[in-house]
PDB file of N, CA, C and O in Angstrom:
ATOM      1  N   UNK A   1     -10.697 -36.820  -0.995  1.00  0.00           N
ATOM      2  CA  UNK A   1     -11.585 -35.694  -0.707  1.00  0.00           C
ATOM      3  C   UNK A   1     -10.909 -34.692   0.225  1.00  0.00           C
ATOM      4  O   UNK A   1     -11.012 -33.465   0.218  1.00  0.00           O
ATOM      5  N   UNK A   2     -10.241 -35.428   0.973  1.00  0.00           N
ATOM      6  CA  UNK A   2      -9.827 -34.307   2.288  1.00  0.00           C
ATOM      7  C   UNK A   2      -8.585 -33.467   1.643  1.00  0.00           C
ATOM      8  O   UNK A   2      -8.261 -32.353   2.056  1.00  0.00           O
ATOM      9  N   UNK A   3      -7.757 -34.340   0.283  1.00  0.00           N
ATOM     10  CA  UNK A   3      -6.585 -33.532   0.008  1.00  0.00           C
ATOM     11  C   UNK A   3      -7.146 -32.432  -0.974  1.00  0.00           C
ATOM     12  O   UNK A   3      -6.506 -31.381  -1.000  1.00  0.00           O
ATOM     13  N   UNK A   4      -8.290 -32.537  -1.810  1.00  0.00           N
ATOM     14  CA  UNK A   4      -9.425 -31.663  -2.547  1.00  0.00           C
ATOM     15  C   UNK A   4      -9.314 -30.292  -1.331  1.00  0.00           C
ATOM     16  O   UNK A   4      -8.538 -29.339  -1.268  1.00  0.00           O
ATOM     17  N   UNK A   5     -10.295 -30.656  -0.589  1.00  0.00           N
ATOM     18  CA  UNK A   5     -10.567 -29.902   0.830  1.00  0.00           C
ATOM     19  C   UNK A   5      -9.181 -28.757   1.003  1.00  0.00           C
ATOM     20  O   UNK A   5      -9.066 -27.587   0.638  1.00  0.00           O
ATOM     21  N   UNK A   6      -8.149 -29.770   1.789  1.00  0.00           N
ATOM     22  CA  UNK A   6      -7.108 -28.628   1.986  1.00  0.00           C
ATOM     23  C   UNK A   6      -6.803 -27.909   0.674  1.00  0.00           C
ATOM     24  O   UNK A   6      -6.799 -26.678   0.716  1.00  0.00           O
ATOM     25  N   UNK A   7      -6.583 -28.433  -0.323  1.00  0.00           N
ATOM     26  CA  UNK A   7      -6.101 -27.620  -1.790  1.00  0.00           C
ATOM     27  C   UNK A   7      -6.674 -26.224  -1.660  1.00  0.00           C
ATOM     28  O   UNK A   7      -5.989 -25.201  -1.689  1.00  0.00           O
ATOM     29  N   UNK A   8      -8.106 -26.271  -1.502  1.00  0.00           N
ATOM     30  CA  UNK A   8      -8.990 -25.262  -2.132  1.00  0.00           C
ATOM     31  C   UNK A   8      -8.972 -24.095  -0.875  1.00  0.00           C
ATOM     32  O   UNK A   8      -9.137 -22.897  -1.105  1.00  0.00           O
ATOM     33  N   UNK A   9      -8.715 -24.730   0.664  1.00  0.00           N
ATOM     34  CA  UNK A   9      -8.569 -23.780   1.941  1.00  0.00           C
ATOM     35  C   UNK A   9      -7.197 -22.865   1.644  1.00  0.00           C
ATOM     36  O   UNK A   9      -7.055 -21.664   1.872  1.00  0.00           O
ATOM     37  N   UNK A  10      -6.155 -23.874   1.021  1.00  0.00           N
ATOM     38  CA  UNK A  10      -4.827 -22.927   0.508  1.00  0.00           C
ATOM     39  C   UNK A  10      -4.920 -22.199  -0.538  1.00  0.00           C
ATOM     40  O   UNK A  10      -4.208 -21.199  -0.622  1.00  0.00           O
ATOM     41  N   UNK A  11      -5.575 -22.447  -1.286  1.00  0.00           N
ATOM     42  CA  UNK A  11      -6.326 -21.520  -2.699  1.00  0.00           C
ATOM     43  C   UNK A  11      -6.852 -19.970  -2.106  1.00  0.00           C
ATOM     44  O   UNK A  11      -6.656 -18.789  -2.394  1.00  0.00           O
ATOM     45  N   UNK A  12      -7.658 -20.774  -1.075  1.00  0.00           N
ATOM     46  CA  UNK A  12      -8.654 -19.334  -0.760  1.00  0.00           C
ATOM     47  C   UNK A  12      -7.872 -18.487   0.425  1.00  0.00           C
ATOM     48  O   UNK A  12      -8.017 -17.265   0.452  1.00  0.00           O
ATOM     49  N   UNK A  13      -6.740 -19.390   1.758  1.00  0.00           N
ATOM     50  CA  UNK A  13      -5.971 -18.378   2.081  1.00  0.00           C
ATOM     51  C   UNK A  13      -4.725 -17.330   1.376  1.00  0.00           C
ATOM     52  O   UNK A  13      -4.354 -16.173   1.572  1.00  0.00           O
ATOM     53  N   UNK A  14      -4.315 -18.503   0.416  1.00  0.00           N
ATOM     54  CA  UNK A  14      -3.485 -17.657  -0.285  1.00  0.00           C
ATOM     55  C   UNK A  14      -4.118 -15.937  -0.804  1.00  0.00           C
ATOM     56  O   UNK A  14      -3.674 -14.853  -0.428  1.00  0.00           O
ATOM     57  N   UNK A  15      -5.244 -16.195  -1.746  1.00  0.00           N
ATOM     58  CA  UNK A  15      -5.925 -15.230  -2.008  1.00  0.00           C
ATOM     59  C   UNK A  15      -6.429 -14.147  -1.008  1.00  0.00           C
ATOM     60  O   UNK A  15      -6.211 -12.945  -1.154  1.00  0.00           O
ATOM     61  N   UNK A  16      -7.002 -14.602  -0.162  1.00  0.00           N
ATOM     62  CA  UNK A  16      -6.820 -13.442   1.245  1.00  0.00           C
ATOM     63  C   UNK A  16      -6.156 -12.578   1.381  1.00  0.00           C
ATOM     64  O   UNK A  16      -6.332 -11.387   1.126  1.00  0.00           O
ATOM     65  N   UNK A  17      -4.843 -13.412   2.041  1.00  0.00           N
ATOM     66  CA  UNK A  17      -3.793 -12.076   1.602  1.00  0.00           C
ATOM     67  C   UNK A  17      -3.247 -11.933   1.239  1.00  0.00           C
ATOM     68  O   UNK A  17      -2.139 -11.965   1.774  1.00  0.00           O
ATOM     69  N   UNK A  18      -3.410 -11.597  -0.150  1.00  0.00           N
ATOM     70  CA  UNK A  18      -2.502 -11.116  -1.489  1.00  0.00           C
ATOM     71  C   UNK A  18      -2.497  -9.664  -1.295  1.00  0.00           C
ATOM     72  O   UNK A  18      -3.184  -9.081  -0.456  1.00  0.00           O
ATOM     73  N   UNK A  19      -1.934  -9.282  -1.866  1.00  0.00           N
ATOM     74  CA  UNK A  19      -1.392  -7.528  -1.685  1.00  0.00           C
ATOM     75  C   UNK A  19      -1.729  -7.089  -2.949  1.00  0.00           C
ATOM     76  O   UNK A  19      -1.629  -7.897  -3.872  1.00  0.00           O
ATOM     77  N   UNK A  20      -2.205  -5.680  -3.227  1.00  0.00           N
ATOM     78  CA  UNK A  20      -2.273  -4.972  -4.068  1.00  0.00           C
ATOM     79  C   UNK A  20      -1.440  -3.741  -4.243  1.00  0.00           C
ATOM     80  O   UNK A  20      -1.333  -2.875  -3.374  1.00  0.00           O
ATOM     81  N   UNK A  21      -0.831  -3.709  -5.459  1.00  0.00           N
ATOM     82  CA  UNK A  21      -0.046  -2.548  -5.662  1.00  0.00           C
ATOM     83  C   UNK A  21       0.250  -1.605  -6.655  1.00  0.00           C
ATOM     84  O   UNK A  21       0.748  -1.861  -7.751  1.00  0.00           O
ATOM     85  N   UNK A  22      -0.121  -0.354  -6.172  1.00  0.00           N
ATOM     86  CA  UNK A  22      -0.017   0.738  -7.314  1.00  0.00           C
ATOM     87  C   UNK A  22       1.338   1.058  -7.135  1.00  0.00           C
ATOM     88  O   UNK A  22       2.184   0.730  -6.303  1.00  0.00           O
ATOM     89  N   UNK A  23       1.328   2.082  -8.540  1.00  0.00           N
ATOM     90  CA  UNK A  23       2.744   2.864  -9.278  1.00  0.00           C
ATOM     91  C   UNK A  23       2.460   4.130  -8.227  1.00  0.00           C
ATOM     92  O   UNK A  23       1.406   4.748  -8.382  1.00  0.00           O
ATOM     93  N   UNK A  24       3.200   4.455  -7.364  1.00  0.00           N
ATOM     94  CA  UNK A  24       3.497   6.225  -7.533  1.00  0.00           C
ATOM     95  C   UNK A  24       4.394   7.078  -8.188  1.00  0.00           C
ATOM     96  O   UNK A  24       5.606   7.277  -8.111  1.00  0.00           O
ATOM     97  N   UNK A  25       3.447   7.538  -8.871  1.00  0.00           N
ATOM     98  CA  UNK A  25       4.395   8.336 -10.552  1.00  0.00           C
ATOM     99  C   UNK A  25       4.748   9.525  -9.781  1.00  0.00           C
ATOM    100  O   UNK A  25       4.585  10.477 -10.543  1.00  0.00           O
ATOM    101  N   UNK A  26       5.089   9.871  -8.821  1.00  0.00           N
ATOM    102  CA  UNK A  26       5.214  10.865  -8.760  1.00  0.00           C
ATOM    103  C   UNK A  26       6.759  11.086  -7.500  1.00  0.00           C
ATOM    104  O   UNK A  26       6.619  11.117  -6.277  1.00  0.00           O
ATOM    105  N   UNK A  27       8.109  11.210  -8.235  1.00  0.00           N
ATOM    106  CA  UNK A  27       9.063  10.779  -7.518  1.00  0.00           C
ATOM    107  C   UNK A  27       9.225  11.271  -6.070  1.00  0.00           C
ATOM    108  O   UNK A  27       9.802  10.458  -5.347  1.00  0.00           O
ATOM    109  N   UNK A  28       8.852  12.403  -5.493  1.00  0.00           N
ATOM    110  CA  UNK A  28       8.886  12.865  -4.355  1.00  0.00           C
ATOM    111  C   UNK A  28       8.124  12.376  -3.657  1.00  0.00           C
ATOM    112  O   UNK A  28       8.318  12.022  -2.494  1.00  0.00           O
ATOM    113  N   UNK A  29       7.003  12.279  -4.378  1.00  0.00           N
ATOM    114  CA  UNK A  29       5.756  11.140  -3.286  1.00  0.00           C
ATOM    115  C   UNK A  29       6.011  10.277  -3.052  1.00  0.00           C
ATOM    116  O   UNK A  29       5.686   9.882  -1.932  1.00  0.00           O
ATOM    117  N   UNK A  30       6.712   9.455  -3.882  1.00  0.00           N
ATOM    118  CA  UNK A  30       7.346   8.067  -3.694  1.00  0.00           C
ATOM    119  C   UNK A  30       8.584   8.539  -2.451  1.00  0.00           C
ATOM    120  O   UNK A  30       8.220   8.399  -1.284  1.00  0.00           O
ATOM    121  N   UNK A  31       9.607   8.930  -2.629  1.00  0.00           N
ATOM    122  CA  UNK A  31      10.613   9.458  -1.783  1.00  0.00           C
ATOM    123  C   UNK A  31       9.504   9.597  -0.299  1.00  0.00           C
ATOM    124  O   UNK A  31       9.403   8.548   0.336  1.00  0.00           O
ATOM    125  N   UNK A  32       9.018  10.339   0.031  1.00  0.00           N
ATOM    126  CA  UNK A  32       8.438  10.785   1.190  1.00  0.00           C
ATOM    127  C   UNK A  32       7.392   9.415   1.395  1.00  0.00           C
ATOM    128  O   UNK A  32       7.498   9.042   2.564  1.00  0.00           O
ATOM    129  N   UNK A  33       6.458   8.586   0.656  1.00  0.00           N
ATOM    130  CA  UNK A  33       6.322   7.437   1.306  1.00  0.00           C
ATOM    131  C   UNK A  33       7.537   6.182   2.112  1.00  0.00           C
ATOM    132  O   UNK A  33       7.395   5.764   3.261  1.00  0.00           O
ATOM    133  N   UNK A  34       8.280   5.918   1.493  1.00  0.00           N
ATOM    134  CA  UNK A  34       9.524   5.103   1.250  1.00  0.00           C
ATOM    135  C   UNK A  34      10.339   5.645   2.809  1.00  0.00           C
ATOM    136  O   UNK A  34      10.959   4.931   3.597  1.00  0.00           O
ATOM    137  N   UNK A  35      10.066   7.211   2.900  1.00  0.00           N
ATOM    138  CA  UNK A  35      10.784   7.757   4.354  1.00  0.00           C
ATOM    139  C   UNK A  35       9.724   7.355   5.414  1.00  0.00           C
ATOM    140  O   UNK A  35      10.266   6.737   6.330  1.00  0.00           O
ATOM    141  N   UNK A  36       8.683   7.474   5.546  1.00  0.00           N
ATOM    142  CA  UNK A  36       7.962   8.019   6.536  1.00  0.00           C
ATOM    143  C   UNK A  36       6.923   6.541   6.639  1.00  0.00           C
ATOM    144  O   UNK A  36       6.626   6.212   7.787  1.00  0.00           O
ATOM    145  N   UNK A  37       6.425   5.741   5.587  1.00  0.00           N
ATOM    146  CA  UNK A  37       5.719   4.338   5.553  1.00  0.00           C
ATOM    147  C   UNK A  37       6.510   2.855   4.692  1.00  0.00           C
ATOM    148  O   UNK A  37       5.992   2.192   3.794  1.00  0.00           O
ATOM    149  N   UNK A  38       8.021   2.629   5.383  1.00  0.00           N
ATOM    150  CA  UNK A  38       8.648   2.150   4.350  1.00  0.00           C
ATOM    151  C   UNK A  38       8.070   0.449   4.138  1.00  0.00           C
ATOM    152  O   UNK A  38       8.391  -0.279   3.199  1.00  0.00           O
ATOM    153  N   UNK A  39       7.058   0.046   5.392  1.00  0.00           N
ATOM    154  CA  UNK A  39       6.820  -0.913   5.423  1.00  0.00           C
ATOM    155  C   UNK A  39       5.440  -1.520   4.166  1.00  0.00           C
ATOM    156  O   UNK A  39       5.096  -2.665   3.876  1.00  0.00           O
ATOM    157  N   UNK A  40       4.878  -0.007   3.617  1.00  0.00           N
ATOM    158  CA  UNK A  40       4.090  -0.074   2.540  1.00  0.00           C
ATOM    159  C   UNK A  40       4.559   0.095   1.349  1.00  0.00           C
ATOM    160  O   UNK A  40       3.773   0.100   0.401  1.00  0.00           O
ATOM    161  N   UNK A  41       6.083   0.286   1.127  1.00  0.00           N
ATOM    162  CA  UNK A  41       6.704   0.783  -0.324  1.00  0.00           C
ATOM    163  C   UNK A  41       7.922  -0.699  -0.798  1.00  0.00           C
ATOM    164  O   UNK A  41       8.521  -1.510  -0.092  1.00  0.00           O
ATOM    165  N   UNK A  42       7.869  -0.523  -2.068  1.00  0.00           N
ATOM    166  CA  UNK A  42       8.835  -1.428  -2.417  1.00  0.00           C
ATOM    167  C   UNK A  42       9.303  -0.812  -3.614  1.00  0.00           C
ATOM    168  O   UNK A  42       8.826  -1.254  -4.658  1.00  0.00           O
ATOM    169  N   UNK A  43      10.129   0.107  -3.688  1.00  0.00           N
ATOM    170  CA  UNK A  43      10.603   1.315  -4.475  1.00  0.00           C
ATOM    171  C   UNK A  43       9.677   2.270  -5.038  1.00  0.00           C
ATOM    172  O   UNK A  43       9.535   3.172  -4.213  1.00  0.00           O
ATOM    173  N   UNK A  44       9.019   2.469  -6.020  1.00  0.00           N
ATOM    174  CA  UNK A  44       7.160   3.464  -6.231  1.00  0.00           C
ATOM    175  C   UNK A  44       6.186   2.578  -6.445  1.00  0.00           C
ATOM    176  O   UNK A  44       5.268   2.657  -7.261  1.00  0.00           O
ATOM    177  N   UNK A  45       6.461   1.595  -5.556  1.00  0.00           N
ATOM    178  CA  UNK A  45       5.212   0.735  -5.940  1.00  0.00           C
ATOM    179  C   UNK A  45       4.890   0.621  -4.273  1.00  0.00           C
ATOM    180  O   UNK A  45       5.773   0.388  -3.447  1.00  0.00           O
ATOM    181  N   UNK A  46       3.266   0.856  -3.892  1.00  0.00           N
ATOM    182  CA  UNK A  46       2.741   0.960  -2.680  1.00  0.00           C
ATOM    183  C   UNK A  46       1.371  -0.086  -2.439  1.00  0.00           C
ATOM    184  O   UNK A  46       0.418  -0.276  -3.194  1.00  0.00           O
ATOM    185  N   UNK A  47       1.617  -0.583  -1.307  1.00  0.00           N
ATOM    186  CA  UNK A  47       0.528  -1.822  -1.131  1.00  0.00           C
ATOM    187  C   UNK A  47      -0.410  -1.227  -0.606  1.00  0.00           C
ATOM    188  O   UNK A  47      -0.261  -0.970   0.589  1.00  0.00           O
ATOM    189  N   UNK A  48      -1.830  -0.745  -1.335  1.00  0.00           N
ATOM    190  CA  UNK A  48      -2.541  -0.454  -0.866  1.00  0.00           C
ATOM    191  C   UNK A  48      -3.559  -0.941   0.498  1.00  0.00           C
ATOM    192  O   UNK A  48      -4.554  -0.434   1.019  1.00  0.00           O
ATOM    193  N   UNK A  49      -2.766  -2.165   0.762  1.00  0.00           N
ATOM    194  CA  UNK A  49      -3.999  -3.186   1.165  1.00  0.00           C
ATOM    195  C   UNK A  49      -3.100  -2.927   2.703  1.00  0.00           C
ATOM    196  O   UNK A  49      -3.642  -3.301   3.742  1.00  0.00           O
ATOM    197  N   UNK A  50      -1.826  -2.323   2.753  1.00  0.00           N
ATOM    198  CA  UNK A  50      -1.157  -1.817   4.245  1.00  0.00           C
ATOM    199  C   UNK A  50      -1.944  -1.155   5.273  1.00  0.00           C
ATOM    200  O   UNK A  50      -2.866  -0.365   5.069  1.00  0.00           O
ATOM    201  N   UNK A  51      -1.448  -1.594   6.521  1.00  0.00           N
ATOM    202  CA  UNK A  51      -2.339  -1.452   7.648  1.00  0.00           C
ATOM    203  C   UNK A  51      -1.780   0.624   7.743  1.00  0.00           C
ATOM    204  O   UNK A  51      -2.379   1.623   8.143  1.00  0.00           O
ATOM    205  N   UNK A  52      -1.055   0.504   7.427  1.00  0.00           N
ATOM    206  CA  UNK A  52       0.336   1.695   7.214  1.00  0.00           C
ATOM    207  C   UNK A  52      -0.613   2.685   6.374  1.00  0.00           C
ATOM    208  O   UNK A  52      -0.713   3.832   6.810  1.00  0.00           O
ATOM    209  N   UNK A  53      -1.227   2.387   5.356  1.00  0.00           N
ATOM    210  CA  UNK A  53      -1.822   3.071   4.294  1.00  0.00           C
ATOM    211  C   UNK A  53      -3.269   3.228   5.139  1.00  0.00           C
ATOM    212  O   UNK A  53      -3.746   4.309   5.484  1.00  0.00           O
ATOM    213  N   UNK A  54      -3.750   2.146   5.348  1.00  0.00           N
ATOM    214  CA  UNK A  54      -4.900   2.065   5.443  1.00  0.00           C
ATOM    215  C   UNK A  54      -5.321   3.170   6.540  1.00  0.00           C
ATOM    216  O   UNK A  54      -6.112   4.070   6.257  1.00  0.00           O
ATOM    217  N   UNK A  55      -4.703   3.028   7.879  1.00  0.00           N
ATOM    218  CA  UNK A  55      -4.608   3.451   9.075  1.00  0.00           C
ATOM    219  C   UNK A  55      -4.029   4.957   9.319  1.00  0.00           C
ATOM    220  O   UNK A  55      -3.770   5.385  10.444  1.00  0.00           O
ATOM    221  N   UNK A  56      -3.891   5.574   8.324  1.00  0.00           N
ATOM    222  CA  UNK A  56      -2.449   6.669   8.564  1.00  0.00           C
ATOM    223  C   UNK A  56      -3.609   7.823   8.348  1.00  0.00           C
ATOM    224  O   UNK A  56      -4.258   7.853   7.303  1.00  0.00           O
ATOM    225  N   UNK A  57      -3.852   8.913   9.576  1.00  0.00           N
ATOM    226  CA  UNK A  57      -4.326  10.056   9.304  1.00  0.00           C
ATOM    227  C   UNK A  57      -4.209  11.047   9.077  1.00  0.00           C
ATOM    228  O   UNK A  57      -5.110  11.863   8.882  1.00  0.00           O
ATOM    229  N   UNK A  58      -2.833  11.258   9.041  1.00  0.00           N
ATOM    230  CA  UNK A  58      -2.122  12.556   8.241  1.00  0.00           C
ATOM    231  C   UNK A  58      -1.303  12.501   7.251  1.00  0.00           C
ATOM    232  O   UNK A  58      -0.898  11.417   6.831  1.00  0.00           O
ATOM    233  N   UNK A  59      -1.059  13.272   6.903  1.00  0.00           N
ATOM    234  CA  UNK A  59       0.298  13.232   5.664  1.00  0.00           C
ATOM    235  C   UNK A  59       0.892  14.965   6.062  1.00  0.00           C
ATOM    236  O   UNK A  59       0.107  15.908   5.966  1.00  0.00           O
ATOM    237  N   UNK A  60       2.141  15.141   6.438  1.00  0.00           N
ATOM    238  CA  UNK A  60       2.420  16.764   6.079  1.00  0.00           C
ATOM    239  C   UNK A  60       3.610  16.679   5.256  1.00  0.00           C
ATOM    240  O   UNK A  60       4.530  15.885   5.449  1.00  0.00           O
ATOM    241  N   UNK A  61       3.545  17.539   4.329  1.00  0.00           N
ATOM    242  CA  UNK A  61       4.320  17.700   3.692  1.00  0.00           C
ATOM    243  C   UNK A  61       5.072  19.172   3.152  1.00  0.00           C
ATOM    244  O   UNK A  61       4.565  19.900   2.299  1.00  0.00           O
ATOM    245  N   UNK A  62       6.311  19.423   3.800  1.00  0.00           N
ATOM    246  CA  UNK A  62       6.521  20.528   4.192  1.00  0.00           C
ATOM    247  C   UNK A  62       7.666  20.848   3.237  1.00  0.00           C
ATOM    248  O   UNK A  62       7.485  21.928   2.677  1.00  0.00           O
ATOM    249  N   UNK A  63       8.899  20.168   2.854  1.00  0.00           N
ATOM    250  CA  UNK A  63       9.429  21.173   1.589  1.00  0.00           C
ATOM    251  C   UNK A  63       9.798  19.469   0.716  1.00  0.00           C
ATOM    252  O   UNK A  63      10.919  19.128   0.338  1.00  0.00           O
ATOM    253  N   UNK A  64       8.578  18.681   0.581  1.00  0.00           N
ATOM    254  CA  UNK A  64       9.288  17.393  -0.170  1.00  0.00           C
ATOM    255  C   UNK A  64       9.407  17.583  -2.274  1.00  0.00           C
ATOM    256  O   UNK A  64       9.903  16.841  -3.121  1.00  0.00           O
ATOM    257  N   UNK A  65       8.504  19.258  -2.401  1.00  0.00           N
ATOM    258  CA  UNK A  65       8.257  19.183  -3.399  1.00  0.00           C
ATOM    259  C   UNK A  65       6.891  18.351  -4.430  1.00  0.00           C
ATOM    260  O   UNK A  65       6.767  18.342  -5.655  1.00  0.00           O
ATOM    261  N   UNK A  66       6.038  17.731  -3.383  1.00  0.00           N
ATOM    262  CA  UNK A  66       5.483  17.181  -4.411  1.00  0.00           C
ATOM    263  C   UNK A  66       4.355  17.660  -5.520  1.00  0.00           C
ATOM    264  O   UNK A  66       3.443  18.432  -5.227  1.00  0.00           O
ATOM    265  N   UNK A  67       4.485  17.272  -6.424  1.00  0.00           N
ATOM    266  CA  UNK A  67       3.895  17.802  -7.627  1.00  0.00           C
ATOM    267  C   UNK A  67       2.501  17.024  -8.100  1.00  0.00           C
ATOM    268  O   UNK A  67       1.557  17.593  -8.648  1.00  0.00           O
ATOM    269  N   UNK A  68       2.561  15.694  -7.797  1.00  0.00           N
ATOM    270  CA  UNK A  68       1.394  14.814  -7.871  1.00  0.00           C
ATOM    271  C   UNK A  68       0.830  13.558  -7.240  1.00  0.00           C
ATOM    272  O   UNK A  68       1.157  12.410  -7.541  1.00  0.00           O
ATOM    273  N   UNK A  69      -0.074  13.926  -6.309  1.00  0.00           N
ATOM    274  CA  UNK A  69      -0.537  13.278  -5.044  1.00  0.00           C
ATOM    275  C   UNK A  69      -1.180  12.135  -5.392  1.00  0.00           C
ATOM    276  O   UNK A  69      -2.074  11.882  -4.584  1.00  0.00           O
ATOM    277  N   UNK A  70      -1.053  11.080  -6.562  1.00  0.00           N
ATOM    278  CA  UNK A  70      -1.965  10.084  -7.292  1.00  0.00           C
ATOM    279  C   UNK A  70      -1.722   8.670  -6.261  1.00  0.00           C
ATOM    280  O   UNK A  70      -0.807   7.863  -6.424  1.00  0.00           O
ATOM    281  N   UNK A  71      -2.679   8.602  -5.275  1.00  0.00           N
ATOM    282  CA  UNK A  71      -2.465   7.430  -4.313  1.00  0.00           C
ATOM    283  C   UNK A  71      -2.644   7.704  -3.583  1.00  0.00           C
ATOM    284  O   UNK A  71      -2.501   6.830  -2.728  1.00  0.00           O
ATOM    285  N   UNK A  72      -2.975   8.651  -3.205  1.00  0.00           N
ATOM    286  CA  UNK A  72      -3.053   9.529  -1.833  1.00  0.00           C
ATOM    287  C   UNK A  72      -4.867   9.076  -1.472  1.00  0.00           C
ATOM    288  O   UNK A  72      -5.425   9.301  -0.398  1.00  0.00           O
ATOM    289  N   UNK A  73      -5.394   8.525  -2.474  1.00  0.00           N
ATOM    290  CA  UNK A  73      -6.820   8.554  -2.580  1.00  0.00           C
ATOM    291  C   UNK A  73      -7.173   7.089  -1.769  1.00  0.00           C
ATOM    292  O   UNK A  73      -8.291   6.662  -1.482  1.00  0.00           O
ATOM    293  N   UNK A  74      -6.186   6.625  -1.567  1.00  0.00           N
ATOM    294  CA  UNK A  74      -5.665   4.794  -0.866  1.00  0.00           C
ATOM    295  C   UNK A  74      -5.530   4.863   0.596  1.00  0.00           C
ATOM    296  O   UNK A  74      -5.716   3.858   1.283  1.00  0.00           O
ATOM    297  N   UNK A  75      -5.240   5.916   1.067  1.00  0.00           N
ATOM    298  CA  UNK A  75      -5.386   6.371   2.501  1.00  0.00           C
ATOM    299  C   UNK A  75      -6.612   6.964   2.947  1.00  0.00           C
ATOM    300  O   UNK A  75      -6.975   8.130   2.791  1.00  0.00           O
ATOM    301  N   UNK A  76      -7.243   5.963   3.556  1.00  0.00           N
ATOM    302  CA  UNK A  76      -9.099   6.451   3.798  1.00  0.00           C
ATOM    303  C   UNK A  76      -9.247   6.391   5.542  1.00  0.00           C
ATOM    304  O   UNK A  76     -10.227   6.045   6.203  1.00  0.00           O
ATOM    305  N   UNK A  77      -7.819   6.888   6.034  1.00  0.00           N
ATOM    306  CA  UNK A  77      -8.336   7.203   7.272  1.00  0.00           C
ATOM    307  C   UNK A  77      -7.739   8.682   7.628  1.00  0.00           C
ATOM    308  O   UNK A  77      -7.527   9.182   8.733  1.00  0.00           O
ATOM    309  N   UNK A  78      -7.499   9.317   6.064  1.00  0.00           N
ATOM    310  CA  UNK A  78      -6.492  11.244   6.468  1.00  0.00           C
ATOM    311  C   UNK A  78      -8.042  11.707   6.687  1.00  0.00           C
ATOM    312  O   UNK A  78      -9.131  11.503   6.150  1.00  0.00           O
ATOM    313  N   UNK A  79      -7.436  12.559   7.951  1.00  0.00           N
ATOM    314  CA  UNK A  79      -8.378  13.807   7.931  1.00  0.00           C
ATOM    315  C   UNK A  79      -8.084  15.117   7.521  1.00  0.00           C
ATOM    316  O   UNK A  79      -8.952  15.989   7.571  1.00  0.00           O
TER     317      UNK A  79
END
């Protein structure tokens, strides 16, 4: 019973914190995450579930070029 028990506590921490991750299709966005939040990027793929993402209230973006902001909607603390 007790090895049942732990199984299912490692089941359910594992699942906790699992990471979620989108594509950023959009190469400059990717470039300028990767510079500025590299601890949320793993080449255009971004963990939404980052304290980095989660936490971050600005974004400026001043000559990076970007063309399409798709993820940007994952950062729910920009003002």
């Amino acid at each position: 019973m007790k090895k049942i028990l732990f199984l299912f506590l490692l089941f359910t921490i594992k699942q906790v914190n699992a990471q979620t991750w989108v594509t950023i299709s959009d190469v400059n966005f990717a470039n300028w995450l990767q510079a500025n939040i590299p601890s949320a990027m793993n080449g255009n793929q971004m963990d939404i579930t980052s304290a980095a993402v989660i936490n971050r209230t600005s974004i400026i973006n001043n000559s990076w070029n970007i063309a399409n902001l798709n993820g940007i909607q994952y950062f729910t603390s920009l003002h």
